[in-house]
C-alpha positions in Angstrom: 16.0 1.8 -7.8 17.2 0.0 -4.3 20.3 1.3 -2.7 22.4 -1.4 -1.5 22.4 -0.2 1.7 18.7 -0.5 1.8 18.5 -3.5 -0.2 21.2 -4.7 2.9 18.2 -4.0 5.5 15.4 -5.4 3.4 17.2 -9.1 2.8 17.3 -9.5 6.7 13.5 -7.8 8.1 11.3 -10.2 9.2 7.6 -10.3 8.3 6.3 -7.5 10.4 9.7 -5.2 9.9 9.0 -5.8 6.2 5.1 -4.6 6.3 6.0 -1.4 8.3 8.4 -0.7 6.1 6.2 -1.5 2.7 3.5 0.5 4.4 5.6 3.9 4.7 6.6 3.2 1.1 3.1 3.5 0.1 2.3 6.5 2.5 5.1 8.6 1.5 4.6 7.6 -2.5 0.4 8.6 -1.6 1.2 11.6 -0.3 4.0 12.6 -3.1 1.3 11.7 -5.6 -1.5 13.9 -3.3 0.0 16.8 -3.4 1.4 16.9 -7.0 -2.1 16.8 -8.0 -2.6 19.7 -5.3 0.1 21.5 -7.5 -1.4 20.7 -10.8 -4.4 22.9 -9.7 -7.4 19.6 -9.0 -10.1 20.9 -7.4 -11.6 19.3 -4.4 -9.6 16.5 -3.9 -10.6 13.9 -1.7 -9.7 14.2 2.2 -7.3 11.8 3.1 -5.2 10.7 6.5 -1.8 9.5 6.9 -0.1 10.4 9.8 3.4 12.7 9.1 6.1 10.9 8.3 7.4 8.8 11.3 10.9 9.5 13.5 13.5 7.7 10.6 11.5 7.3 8.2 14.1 8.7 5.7 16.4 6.0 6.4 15.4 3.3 4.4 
């Protein structure tokens, strides 16, 4: 669910804003889901690289 605030900043990104933004959506939500399976005990999961979180990220 959208806060209004953040549904606010969406409405006026342009395209470029929007795809940066989209793309630490996906990064964060990779991650979360990366290291729940961590937690859940999977054995050799696969190596992956996104870069830590970026200055303000947890902003939007």
């Amino acid at each position: 669910m959208m806060r209004r605030e953040d549904y606010k900043a969406v409405k006026h990104m342009d395209r470029e804003q929007m795809n940066a933004y989209l793309e630490r959506v996906y990064k964060r939500a990779y991650r979360a889901g990366y290291e729940a399976g961590i937690r859940r005990g999977y054995r050799n999961p696969p190596a992956i690289e996104i870069s830590p979180e970026e200055p303000g990220e947890g902003q939007e």
